[in-house]
N, C-alpha and C positions, 0 to 999 in steps of 0.2 A: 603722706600725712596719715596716723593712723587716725581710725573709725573710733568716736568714742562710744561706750557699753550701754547708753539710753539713747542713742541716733536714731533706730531704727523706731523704737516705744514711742518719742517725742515726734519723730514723722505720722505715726498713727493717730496719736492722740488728737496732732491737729487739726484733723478731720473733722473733729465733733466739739472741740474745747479750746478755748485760750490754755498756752500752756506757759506754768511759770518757771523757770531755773535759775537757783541760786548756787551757792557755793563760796568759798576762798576764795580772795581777791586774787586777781593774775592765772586764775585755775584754766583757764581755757572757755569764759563760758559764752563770749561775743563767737571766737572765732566758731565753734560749734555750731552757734546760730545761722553763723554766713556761709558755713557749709549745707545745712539743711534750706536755706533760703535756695540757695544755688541748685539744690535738685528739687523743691517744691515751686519756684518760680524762678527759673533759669532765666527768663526774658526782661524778667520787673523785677531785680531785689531791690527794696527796702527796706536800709537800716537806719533807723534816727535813733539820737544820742543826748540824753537829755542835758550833759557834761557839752554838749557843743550852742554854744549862744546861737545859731541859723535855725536850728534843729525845734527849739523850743515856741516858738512860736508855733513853727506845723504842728508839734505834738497837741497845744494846748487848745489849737479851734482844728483838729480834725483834720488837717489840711493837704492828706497824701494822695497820692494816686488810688485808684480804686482798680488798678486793672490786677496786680497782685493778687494772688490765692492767699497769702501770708503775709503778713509788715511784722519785723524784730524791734520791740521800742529795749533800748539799754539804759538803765538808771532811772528810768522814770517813776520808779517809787521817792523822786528827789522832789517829785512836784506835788506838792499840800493838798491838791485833788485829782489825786491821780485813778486811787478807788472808785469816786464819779463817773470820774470822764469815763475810764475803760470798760465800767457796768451799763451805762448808756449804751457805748458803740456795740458790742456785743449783741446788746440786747433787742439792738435795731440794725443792725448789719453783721451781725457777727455769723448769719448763713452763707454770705458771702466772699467777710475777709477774716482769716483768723490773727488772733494777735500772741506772738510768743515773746515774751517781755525776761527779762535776763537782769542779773541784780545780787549784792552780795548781802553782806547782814543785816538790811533796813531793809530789804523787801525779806528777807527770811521774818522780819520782827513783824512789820508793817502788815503784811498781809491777815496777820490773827486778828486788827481790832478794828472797830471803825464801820464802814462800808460793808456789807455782805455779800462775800462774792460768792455763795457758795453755790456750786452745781454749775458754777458754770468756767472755772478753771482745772487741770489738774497740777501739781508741783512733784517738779525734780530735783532731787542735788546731785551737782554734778564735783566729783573728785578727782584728785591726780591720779595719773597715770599710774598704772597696775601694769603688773607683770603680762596677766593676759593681753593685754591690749597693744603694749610693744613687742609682743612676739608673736601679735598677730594671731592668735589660736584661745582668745577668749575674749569675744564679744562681746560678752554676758557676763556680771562674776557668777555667775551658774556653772562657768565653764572654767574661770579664772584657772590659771596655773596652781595659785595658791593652794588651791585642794584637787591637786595630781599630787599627793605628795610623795608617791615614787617618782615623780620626776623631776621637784623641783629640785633637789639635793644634785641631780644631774647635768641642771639645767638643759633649755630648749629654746629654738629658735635659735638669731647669733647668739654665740657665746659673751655673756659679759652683762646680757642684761639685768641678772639679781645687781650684778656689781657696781653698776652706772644707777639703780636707783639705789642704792644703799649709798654710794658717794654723794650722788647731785641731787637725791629727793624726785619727788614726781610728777612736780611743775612743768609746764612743756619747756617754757625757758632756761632755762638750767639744765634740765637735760640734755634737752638740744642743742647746745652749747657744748655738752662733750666737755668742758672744762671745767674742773674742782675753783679755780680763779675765778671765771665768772660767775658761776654757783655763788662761791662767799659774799661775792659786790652784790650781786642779784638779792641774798638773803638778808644783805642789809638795808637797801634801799627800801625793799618790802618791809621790814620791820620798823623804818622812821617812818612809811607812809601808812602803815596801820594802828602806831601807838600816836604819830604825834598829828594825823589828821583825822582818819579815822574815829578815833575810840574818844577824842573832843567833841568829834561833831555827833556822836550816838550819845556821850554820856556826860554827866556831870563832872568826870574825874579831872581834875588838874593836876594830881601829882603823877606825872606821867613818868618822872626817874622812878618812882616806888614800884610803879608796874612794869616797869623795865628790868628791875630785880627781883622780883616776885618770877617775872617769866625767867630770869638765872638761875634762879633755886627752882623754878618747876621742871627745867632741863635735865638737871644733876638728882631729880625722883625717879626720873624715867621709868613705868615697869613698876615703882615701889607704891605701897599705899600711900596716900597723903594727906598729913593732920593738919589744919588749919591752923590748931594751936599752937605747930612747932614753926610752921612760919608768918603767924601773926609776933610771935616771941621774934623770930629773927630781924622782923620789919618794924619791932614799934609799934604798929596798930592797931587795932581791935578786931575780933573775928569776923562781926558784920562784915567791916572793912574789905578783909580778905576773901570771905565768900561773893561782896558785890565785886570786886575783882576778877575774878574766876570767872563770874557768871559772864560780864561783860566779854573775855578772850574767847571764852564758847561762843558768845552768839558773832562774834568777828571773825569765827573759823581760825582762831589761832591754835586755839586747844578744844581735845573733849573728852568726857568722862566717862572710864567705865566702872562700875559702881561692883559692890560685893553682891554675891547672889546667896538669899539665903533659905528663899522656900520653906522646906517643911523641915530643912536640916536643924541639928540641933548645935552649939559651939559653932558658929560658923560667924566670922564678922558682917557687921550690919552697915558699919559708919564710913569706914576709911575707902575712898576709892583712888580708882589710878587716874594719874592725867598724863596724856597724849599728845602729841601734837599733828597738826595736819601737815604740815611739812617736816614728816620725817627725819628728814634732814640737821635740823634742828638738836636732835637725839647726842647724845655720846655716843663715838662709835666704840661698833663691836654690839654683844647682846643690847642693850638699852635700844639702839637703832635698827639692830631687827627685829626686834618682839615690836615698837611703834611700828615698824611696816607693816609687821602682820596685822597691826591693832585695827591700820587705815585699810586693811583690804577686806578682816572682817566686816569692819563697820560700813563700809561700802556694800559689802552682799546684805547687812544688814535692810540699808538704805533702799538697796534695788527690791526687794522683798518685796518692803512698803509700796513704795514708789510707782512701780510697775506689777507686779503680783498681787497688792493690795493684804499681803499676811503681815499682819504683828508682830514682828520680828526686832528683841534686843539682845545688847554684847554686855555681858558683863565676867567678871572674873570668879573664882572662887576660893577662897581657904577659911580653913579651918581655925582654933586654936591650938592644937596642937601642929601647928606650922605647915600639915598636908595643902598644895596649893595647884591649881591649873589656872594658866595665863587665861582663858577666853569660855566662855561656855555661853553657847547662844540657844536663846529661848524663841520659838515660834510659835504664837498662840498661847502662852500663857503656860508650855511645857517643854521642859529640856529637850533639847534637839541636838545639839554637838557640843563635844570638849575638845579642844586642843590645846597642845604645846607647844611654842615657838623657842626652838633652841639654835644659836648660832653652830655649833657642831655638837653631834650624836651620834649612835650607832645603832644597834638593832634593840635590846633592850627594851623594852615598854617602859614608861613611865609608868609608875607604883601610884602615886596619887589620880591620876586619870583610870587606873582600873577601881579604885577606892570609890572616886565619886559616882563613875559610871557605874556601878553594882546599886548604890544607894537611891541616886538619884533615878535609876534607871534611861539611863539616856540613850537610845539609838544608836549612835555614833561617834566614833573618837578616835585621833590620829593625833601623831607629833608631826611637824612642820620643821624640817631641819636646814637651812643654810647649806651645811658642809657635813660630808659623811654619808655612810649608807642609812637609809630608812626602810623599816618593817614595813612590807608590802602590801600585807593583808588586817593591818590596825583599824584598815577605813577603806572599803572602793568606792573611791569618789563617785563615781556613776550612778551609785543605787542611789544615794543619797538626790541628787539635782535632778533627774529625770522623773523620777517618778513622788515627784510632792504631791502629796494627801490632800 
C-alpha cells in the first residue's frame, strides 16, 4: 500500500487539532484515515460513518469509546448540526480525543459558513496518486518525480508508471486494477454517481443531461482556453447558466481552473481560463492527457504548500496576444516562482516563450516536463528550488 504525501503532516497535526480531509469522491480519503487510525490507535480504531444508519445515532449523542487517542467520523458534514456537535466535543474533550473527520464537496463547502470553527481544525486535500508516490521516492510533492525533470523522460522506479497513470488515471481503484476495462466501468459508474446523486443533492440543477454535455465539450478543451460564450452557444443557455455549472463540477472535484496570469504584464489575456479535470483520465489521449497530469500534480504542490507549509501558493497559465504561451506558472506569495512546460515528446531545445516570460516576469525558475525524449538538464535543478524555500 503506498504512503500518501500528507500521512505524516495529518499524524502531526492530530496532536494539537481536529483535522479536516476532503477531496474527489473515491480519491482514497476513508482508507487514509484507517491507515493513520492503525498507527495512532492500533488497539481502539474507530471509524463511524454517517452513510451507515447504526453509526448515526453514536455519532449524534457522543456515544464512542473514549479510550482512543483519535475517532475518524466519515460524512458527517451530512448531519444539519454537525458544526455544533464537533465544536462542543472539542472544546470539552478534544485534549483527550482528537477528531479527523473525512468528506468530499459538502464538507469542502460546509465548512466556510455557519458555525466557527476556527483555531481549532486544520484542512487537507487529499489527491490521486502522483508519480512520486508510486514509485515510492516522493512522499512529499516537494520531492514528487514531476520536478526531477531529467528523470522523468527516463522514468524511475518500475518501469511503466508514467504509463499506467496516463492510461488508468490516479484513483487507487483503476489503477490497481491494472486494467484499461475496469478503468472505463470504474470511470463511468463515478460519473452516474457524481452527476445524478451528487450534484442534485448539492445543487438546484435538474438538467443533468445538459451537464453531462457541457463535461463532453469540457473534455474536447482540454489545455485550450475556454469561452463560456462558445459553449453557452453550443448548449442553448445563458452564461449565468454555464458559469453556475462550472462552478458547481469545481466544487464536486470534477474539474478545476487554471486561470491566465497577468500581473504587471502588458497584452497578456485576463478572461479565458483552462479547465481540467481531476481524473486525468478523463483527457484525450496523447498531449491533452499529459499537460492534465501535469495540471493535477502542479496543483497538488500547489495545495501541499498551503496545506502544510502554510505559503500562498497558485497555478495559473500564461499567454500572451501575440500567441507566446507557457502551460503553468506558479505564484508563491503574490510572486512568480516557476514556469513550466508539459510536452508529450521534446528534445533538448529550450522553449522560446518560457525564456520570454522568465526574462520579463523575472522568475527564479523554469523547466520543460517532457513524457518522451531527452530533456535539458540544467533548465531547472530541482533541488535548489524545494529544499531551500525562503
Amino acid at each position: 500500500m503506498f504512503q500518501r504525501s500528507i500521512f505524516e503532516s495529518v499524524k502531526k497535526d492530530l496532536q494539537t487539532k481536529m483535522v479536516f480531509i476532503s477531496g474527489p469522491r473515491q480519491v482514497g480519503k476513508t482508507t487514509l484515515a484507517r491507515q493513520i487510525l492503525k498507527e495512532l490507535s492500533p488497539n481502539n480504531q474507530i471509524c463511524l460513518n454517517w452513510d451507515r444508519p447504526e453509526h448515526r445515532l453514536i455519532i449524534r449523542h457522543l456515544d464512542w469509546s473514549r479510550q482512543a487517542c483519535v475517532v475518524a467520523l466519515d460524512e458527517i458534514h451530512k448531519y444539519p448540526k454537525w458544526k455544533p456537535l464537533i465544536k462542543g466535543f472539542f472544546d470539552t474533550e478534544g485534549d483527550k480525543q482528537r477528531l479527523l473527520i473525512t468528506g468530499s464537496a459538502r464538507l469542502d463547502i460546509y465548512r466556510r459558513g455557519g458555525e466557527s470553527l476556527l483555531g481549532r481544525y486544520l484542512h487537507y486535500r487529499l489527491h490521486p496518486l502522483t508519480i512520486g508516490e508510486i514509485a515510492g521516492e516522493g512522499l512529499t510533492p516537494k520531492t514528487d518525480i514531476l520536478l526531477s525533470p531529467d528523470k522523468w523522460g527516463r522514468g524511475i522506479g518500475k518501469p511503466g508508471h508514467l504509463e499506467d497513470l496516463l492510461k488508468l488515471g490516479g484513483f487507487p481503484e483503476p489503477l490497481f486494477s491494472g486494467q484499461e476495462r475496469a478503468a472505463r466501468r470504474w470511470r463511468l459508474a463515478r460519473r452516474d454517481l457524481l452527476l445524478n446523486q451528487e450534484l442534485r443533492d448539492l445543487t438546484m440543477i435538474r438538467h443533468i443531461s445538459l451537464v453531462e454535455q457541457l463535461m463532453e465539450l469540457l473534455t474536447r478543451r482540454v489545455g485550450l482556453p475556454i469561452s463560456l460564450n462558445n459553449l453557452r452557444e453550443d448548449l442553448q443557455v445563458d452564461h449565468k447558466t454555464i458559469a453556475a455549472w462550472i462552478e458547481a463540477l469545481k466544487r464536486l472535484y470534477i474539474v478545476f481552473q487554471v486561470r491566465p496570469y497577468s500581473g504587471k504584464l502588458a497584452r497578456t489575456l485576463k478572461k479565458e481560463g483552462k479547465i481540467f479535470f481531476w481524473d486525468w483520465s478523463e483527457a484525450p489521449e496523447g498531449g491533452p492527457r499529459f499537460e492534465n497530469l501535469a495540471a493535477c500534480h502542479f496543483l497538488k504542490l500547489c495545495h501541499w504548500l498551503n496545506d502544510v507549509e502554510g505559503y500562498k501558493t497558485e497555478l495559473f497559465y500564461i499567454r500572451d496576444r501575440e500567441g507566446r504561451e507557457v502551460d503553468f506558472l506558479l505564484v508563491k506569495e503574490g510572486k512568480p516562482w516557476v514556469l513550466a512546460e508539459a510536452k508529450l515528446a521534446g528534445d533538448d531545445r529550450r522553449c522560446a516563450p518560457i525564456s520570454y516570460f522568465q526574462q520579463r516576469l523575472n522568475v527564479p525558475h523554469a523547466f520543460q516536463v517532457v513524457a518522451r525524449g531527452s530533456v535539458r538538464k540544467n533548465i531547472f535543478p530541482a533541488e535548489k528550488l524545494f529544499f531551500n524555500l525562503p
